[in-house]
C-alpha positions as CSV (number, residue, x, y, z in Angstrom):
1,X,12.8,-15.0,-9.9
2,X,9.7,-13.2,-9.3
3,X,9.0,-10.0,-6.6
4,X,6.1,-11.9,-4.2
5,X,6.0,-9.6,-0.8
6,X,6.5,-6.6,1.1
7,X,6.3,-7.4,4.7
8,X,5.2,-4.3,6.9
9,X,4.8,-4.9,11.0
10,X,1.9,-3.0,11.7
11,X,0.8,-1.8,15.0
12,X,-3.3,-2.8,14.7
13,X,-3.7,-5.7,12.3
14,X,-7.4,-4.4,11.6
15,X,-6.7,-0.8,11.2
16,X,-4.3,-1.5,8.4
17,X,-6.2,-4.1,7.0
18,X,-8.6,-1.4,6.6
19,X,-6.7,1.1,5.2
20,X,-5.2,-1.2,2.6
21,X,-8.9,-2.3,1.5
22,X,-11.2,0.5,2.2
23,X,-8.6,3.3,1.1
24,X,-6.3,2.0,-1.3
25,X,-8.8,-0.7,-2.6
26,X,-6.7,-3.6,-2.4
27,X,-8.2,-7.1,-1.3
28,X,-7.8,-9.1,2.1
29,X,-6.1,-12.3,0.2
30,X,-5.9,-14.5,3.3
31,X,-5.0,-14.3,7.2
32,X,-3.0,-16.7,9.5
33,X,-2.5,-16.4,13.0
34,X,0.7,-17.8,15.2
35,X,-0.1,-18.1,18.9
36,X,2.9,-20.4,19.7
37,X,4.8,-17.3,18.2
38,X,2.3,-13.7,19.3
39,X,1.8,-12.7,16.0
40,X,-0.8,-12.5,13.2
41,X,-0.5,-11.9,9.5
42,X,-2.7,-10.3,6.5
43,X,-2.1,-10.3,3.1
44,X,-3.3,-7.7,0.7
45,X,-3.0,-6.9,-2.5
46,X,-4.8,-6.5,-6.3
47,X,-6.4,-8.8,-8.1
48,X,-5.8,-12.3,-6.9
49,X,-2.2,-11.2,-5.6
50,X,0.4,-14.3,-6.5
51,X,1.3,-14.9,-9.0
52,X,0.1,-12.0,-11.2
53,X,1.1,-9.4,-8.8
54,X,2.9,-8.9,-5.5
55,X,1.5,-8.6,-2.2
56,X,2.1,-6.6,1.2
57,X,2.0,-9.1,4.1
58,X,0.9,-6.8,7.1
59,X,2.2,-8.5,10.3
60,X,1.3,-7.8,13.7
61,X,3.3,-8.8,17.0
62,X,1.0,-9.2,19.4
63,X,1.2,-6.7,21.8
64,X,3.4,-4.4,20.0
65,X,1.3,-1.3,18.7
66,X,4.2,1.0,16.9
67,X,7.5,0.9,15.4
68,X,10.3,3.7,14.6
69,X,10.3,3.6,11.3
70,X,14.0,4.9,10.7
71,X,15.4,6.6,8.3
72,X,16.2,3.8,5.9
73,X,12.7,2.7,4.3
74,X,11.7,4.5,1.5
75,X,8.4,3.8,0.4
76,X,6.0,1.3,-1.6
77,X,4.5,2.8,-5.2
78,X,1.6,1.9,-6.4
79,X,0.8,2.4,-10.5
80,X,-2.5,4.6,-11.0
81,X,-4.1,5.6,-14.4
82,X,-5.0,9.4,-12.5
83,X,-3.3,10.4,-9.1
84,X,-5.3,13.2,-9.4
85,X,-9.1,11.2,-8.9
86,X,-7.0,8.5,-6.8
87,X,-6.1,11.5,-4.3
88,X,-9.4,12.4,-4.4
89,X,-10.9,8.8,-3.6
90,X,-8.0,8.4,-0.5
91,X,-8.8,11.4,1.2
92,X,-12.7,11.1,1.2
93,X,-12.3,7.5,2.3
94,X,-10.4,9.0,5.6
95,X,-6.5,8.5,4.0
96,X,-3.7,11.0,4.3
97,X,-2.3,12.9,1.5
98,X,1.1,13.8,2.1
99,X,2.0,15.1,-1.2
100,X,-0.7,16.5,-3.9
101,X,-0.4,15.2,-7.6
102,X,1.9,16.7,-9.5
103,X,5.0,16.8,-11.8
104,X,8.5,15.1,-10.2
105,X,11.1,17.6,-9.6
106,X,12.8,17.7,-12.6
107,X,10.5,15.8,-14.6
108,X,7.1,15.4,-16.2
109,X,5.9,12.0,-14.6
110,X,2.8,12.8,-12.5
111,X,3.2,11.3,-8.7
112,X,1.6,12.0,-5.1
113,X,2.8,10.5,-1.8
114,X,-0.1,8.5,0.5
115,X,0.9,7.8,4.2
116,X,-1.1,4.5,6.1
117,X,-1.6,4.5,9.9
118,X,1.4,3.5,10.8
119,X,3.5,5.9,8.3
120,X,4.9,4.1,6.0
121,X,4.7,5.8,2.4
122,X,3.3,4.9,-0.6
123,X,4.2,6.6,-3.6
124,X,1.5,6.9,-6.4
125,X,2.7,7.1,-10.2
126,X,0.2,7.9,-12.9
127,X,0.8,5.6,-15.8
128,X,-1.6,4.8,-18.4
129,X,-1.9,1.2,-18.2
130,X,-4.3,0.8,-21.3
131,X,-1.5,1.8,-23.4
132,X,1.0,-0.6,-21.5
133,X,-0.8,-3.4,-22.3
134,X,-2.4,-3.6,-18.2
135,X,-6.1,-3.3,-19.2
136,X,-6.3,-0.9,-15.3
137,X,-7.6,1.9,-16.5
């Protein structure tokens, strides 16, 4: 088995498209629209997405522009070589920092919380991928 989505309903189909791309510097991998069914769908991710690495379908229901959240989703993470610079990069490209780099309570590994436009959270942890083996840095 292999991981190959997050889907996310999103409440402007542009807006997170560019938030996803501009901010987090992923790649629009493809679109598809449903008028039979009102809705409309992006992919993003890194690199070429599938196979190599999962994606985040963004899906918007046409004429729905928000969701409650609840209280059960918890959040996407994302793998950066410095949370510090990538904190940096979000917020002058317009994103929202929720949570500055630093330490995990009760630990050493180095993470920061994002939030996109529509509030869901995405977790950055500093890894050094050069050292894994992931060529990112």
């Amino acid at each position: 088995m292999r991981l190959l989505h997050t889907m996310l309903r999103v409440g402007d189909l542009q807006r997170s498209i560019d938030f996803y791309t501009k901010v987090l510097g992923m790649t629009l991998l493809r679109t598809s629209e449903n008028p039979e069914y009102k809705y409309s769908l992006a992919f993003v991710g890194y690199g070429n997405g599938n196979p190599e690495q999962a994606e985040i379908e963004l899906t918007y229901n046409w004429g729905t522009d928000r969701y409650d959240l609840g209280n059960a989703y918890g959040h996407i993470a994302l793998g950066v070589p410095d949370a510090y610079a990538a904190c940096e990069k979000i917020k002058a490209a317009g994103g929202n920092v929720t949570r500055e780099p630093g330490p995990v309570k009760g630990g050493t590994t180095v993470i920061a919380f994002v939030t996109d436009p529509d509030g869901y959270k995405i977790e950055l942890i500093q890894r050094d991928f050069e050292a894994a083996g992931g060529g990112l840095r």
